[in-house]
C-alpha positions in Angstrom: -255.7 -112.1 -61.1 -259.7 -112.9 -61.5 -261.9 -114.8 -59.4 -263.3 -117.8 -61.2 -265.5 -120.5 -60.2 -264.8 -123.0 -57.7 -263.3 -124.1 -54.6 -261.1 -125.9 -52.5 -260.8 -128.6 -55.5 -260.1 -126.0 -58.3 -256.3 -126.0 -58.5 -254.6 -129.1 -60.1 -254.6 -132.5 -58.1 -257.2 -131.6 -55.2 -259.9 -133.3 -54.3 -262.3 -133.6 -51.4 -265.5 -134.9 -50.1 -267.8 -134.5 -47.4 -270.9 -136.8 -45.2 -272.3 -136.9 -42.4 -271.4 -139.6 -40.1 -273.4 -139.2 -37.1 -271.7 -136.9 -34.9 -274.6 -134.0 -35.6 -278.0 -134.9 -34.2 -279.0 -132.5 -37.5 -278.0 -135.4 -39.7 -275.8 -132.7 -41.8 -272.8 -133.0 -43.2 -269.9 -133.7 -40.2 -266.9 -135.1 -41.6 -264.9 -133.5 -44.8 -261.6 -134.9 -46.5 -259.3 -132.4 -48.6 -256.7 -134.9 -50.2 -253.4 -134.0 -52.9 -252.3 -136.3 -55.7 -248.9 -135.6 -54.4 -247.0 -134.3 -51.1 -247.4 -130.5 -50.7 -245.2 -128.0 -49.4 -247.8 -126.9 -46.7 -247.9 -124.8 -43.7 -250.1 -123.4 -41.5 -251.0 -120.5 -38.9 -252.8 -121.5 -35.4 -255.0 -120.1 -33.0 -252.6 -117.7 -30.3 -255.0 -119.5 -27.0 -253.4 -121.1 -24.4 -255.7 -124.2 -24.6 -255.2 -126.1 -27.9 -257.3 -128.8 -28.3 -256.0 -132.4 -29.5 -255.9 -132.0 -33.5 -254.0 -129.1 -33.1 -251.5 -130.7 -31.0 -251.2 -133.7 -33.3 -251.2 -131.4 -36.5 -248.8 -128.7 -35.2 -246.6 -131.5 -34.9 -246.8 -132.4 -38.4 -246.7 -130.2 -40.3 -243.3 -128.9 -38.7 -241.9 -130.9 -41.9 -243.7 -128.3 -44.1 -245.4 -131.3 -46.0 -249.0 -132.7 -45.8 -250.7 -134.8 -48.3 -254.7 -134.8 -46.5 -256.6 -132.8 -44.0 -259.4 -134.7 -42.2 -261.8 -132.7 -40.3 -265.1 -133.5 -38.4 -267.6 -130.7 -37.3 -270.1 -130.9 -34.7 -267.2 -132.1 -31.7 -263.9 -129.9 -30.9 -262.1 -132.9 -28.9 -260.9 -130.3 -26.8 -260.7 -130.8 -23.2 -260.4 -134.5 -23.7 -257.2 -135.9 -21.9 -255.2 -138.0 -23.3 -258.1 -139.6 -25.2 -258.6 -136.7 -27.1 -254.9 -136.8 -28.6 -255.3 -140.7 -29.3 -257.9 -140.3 -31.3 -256.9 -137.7 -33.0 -254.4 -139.6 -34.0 -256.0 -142.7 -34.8 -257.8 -140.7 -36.8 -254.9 -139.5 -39.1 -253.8 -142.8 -38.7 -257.2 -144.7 -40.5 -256.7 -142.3 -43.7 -253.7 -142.3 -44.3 -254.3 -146.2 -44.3 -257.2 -145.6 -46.4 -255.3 -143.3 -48.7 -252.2 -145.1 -48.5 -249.8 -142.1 -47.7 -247.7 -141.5 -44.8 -249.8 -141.1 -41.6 -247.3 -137.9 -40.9 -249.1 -136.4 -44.1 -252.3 -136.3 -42.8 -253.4 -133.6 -41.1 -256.5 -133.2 -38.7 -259.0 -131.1 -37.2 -262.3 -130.6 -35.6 -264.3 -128.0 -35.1 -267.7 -127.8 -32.5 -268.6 -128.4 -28.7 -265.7 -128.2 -26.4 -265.3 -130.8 -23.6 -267.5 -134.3 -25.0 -265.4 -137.3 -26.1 -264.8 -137.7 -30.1 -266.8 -140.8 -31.3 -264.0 -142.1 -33.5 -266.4 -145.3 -34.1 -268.7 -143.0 -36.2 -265.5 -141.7 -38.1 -263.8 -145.1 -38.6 -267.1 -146.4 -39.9 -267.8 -143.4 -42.6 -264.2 -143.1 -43.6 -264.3 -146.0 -46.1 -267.2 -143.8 -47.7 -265.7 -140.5 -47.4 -262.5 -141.6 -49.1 -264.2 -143.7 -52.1 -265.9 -140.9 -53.0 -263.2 -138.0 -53.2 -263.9 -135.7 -56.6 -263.2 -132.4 -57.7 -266.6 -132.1 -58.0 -267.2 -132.7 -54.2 -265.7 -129.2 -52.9 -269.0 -128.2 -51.5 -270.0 -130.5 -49.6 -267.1 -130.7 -48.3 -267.2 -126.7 -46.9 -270.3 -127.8 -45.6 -268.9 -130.3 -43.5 -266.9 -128.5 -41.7 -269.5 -126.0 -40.5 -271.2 -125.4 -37.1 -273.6 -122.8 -36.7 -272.8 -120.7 -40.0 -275.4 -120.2 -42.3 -273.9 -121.3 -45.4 -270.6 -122.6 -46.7 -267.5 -119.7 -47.3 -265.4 -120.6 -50.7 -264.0 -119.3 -53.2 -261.0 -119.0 -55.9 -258.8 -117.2 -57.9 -256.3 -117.0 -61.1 -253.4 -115.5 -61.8 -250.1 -116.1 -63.8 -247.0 -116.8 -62.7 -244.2 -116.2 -65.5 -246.1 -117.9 -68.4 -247.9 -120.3 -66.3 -252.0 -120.0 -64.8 -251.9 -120.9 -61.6 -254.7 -121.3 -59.1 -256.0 -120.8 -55.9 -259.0 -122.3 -54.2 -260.4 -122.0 -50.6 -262.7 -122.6 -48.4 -263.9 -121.6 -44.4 -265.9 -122.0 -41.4 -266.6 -119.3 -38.9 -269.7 -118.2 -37.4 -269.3 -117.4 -33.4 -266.1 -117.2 -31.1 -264.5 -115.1 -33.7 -262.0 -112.7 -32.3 -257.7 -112.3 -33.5 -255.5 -114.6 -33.6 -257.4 -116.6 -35.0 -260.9 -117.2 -34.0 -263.7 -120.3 -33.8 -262.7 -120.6 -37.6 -260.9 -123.0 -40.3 -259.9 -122.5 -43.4 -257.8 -124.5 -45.8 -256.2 -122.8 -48.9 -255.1 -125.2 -52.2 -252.8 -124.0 -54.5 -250.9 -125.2 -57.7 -248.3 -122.9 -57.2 -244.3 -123.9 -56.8 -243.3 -121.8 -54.0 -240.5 -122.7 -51.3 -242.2 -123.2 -48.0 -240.1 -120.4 -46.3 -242.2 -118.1 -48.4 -245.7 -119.7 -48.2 -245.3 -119.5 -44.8 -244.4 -115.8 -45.0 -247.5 -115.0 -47.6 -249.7 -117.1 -46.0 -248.6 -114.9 -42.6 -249.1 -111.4 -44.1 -252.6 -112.4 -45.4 -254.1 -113.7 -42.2 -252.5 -110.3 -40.5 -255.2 -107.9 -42.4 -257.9 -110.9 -43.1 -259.0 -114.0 -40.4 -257.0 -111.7 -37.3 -258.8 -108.4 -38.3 -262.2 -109.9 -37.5 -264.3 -110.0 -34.5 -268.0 -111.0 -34.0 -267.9 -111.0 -30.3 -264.4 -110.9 -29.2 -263.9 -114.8 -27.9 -261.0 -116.4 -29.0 -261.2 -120.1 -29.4 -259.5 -123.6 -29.7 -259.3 -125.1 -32.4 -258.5 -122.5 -35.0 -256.3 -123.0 -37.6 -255.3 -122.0 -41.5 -253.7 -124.6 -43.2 -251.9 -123.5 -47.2 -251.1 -126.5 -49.4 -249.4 -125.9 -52.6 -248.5 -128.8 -54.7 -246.4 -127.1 -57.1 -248.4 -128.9 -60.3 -248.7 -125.2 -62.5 -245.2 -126.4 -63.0 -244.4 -122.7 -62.5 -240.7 -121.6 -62.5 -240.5 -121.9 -58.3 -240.7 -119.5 -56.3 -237.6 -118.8 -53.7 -237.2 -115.7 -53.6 -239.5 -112.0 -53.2 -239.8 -111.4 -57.2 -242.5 -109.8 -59.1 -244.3 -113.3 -59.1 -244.0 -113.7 -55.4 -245.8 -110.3 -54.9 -248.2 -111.4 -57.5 -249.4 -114.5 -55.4 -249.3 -112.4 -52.4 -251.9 -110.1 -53.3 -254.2 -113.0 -54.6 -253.6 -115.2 -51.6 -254.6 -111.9 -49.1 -257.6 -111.7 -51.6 -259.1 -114.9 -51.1 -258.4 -114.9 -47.6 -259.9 -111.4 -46.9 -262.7 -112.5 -49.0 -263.2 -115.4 -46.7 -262.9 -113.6 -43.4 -265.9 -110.9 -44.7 -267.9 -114.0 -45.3 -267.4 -115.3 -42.0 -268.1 -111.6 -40.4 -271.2 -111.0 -42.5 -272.3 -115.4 -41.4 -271.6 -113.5 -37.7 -274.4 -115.6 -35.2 -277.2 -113.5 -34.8 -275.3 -110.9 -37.7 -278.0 -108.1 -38.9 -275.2 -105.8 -40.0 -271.6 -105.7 -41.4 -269.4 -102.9 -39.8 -265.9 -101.5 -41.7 -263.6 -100.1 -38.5 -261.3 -98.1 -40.1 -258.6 -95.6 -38.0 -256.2 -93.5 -39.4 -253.6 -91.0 -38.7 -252.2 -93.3 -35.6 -248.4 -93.5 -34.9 -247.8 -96.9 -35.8 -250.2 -100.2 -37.2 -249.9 -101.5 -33.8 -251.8 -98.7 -32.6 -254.3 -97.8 -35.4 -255.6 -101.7 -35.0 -255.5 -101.8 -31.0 -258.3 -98.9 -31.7 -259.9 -100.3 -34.2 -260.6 -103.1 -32.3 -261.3 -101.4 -29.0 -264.3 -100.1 -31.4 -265.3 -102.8 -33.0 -265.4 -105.3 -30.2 -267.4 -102.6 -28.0 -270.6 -103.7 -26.6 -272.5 -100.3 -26.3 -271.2 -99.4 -30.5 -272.6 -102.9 -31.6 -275.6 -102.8 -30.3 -276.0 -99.0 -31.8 -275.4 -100.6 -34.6 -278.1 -103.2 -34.1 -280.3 -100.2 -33.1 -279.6 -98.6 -36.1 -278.4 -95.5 -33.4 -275.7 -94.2 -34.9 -274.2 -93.1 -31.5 -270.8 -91.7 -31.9 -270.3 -90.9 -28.0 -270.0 -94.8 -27.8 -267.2 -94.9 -30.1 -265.4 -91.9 -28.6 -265.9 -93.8 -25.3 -264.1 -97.0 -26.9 -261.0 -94.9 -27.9 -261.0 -92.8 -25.0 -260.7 -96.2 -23.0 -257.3 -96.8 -24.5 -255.3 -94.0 -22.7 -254.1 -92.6 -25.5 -254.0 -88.9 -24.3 -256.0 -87.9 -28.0 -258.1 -85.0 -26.8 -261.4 -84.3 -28.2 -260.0 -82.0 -30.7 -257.6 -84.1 -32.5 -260.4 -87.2 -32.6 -262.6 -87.0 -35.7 -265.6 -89.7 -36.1 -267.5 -90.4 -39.5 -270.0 -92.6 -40.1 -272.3 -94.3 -43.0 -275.9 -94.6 -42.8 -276.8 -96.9 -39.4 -279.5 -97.6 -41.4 -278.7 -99.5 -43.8 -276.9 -103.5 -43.4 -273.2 -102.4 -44.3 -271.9 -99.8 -42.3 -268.6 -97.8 -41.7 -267.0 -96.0 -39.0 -264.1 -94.2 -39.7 -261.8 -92.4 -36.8 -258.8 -90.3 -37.7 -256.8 -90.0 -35.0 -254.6 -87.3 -36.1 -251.6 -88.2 -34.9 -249.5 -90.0 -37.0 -249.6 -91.6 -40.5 -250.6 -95.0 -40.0 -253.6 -97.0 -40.5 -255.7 -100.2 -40.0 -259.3 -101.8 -40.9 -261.4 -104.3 -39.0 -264.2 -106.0 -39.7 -267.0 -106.9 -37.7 -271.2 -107.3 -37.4 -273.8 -105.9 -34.8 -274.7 -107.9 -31.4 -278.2 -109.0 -31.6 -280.7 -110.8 -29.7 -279.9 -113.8 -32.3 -277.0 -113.7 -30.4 -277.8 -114.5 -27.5 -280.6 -116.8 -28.2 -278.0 -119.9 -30.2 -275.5 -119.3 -27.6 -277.8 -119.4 -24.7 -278.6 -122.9 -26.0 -275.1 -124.2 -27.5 -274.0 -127.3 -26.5 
């Protein structure tokens, strides 16, 4: 596997494009369209909150079928708290591309991403769309990462190669995530195109695993949101021998799937609102995995650590504090802290818990006064 070039366009048959049709006062890009020559075997992983907001309920619903052909997104609204207006449009708005497209309106998948509780102005989207879809091109990947952003910094691609039997296959990707980043999933999208020929059974299952150690072991500031969602498309065009079973292949395109993804979620993490540093959480000696990553993110989601970290106060009391808070019944003895320079913008903490044999890493940034400043003012 190598990283190339490229990305949510660079595997056979994708293409994409991205404007802005008026939802952002900014003028930036707000609408992005991901589209496959053919039907692909896709699936997707959701955000674990209680309160889903409408493109989520419409595209859960899809994709139950394991098969999607388009993903429509708009930025700068979440149509979440909407009513029954919110799910209308949402699906009037799978409904105009799939017109637009001609495909099956069940292939079409959609999502939006921004301020929770204003009405979606569908009018704006049903006038751009004509635009959005005449221009679709490989060569329109970023712009279309850059639509689907909120208050990140800068768009969050990439993609990768490998070989499968005697066939190059590829893997291109892209993200949003800034704020309201927390497990499971977090204020985050990311869509993943593939070439590959793999059953859906075991997308589903790769695609799983590499959100496990990737988008849910980051936090920013530990607020899960509404609207999150990964969605894995893989159209099968490498004309690779399929995939149906856990070979040697299967684990191949495992590990460079969980690449691209965990390369994404850093991204996001370091794009963290208000970020001034990156922090590697890692515990080890812990009975299980359940428990090495409930500590590491009773550490990395702790107030009085990120702001040390902000201080560049390397403060290990404040991370003793964190584990201690877990009622673990680890003694001072058996607890070991290390730390990297607090001084410099990537830092690690490592605790061994002593224990057990297990381990976990999490990623996550400082809290800043940045932080509080945009979302003081966000909406």
């Amino acid at each position: 596997m190598k990283t190339i070039k490229g990305g949510i366009t660079t595997a056979q048959g994708f293409l994409a494009n991205g404007l802005w049709c008026g939802i952002k006062k900014s003028g930036k890009p707000d609408l992005s369209l991901i589209t496959c020559k053919i039907p692909a075997t896709s699936v997707g992983v959701f955000t674990k909150n209680s309160i889903i907001a409408a493109p989520l309920v419409v595209t859960k619903k899809k994709i139950k079928n394991n098969k999607a052909q388009a993903i429509i997104t708009n930025s700068g609204n979440a149509n979440c708290f909407t009513g029954k207006f919110g799910l209308v449009y949402a699906e009037k708005t799978s409904e105009l591309i799939a017109k637009l497209l001609d495909i099956s309106k069940n292939d079409v998948l959609v999502s939006s991403t921004g301020i929770i509780g204003k009405p979606l102005p569908f009018k704006k989207i049903k006038k751009a769309a004509p635009a959005l879809v005449n221009k679709l091109s490989r060569k329109n990947a970023k712009i279309s990462a850059k639509a689907i952003l909120t208050t990140d910094t800068f768009e969050k691609e990439i993609a990768v190669e490998l070989m499968v039997g005697k066939k190059k296959v590829k893997i291109g990707a892209m993200a949003k995530g800034s704020g309201m980043i927390a497990p499971n999933m977090a204020t985050m999208l990311c869509y993943i195109a593939t070439d590959i020929s793999i059953s859906a059974p075991l997308l589903k299952l790769a695609l799983k695993d590499a959100c496990a150690t990737s988008f849910n072991s980051i936090t920013v500031d530990n607020c899960m949101s509404t609207n999150d969602m990964v969605i894995a498309m893989a159209n099968g065009l490498a004309k690779n021998s399929k995939i149906v079973k856990k070979s040697s292949d299967y684990k191949k395109f495992c590990e460079a799937l969980q690449f691209a993804c965990l390369d994404l979620a850093k991204k996001i993490v370091i794009d963290g609102e208000g970020a001034t540093k990156f922090i590697t959480v890692s515990v080890s000696s812990a009975k299980n995995n359940a428990q090495a990553k409930k500590v590491a993110f009773a550490i990395a989601n702790s107030n009085l650590v990120k702001t040390a970290a902000y201080g560049s106060n390397p403060n290990w009391g404040r991370v003793a504090a964190a584990v201690g808070s877990l009622g673990l019944n680890i003694t001072d003895k058996q607890l070991k802290i290390k730390f990297s320079s607090f001084e410099k913008k990537n830092i690690s903490i490592h605790v061994d818990l002593n224990i057990g044999s297990s381990s976990w890493t999490v990623y996550t940034s400082d809290l800043s006064t940045g932080y509080v400043k945009i979302n003081g003012k966000y909406n």
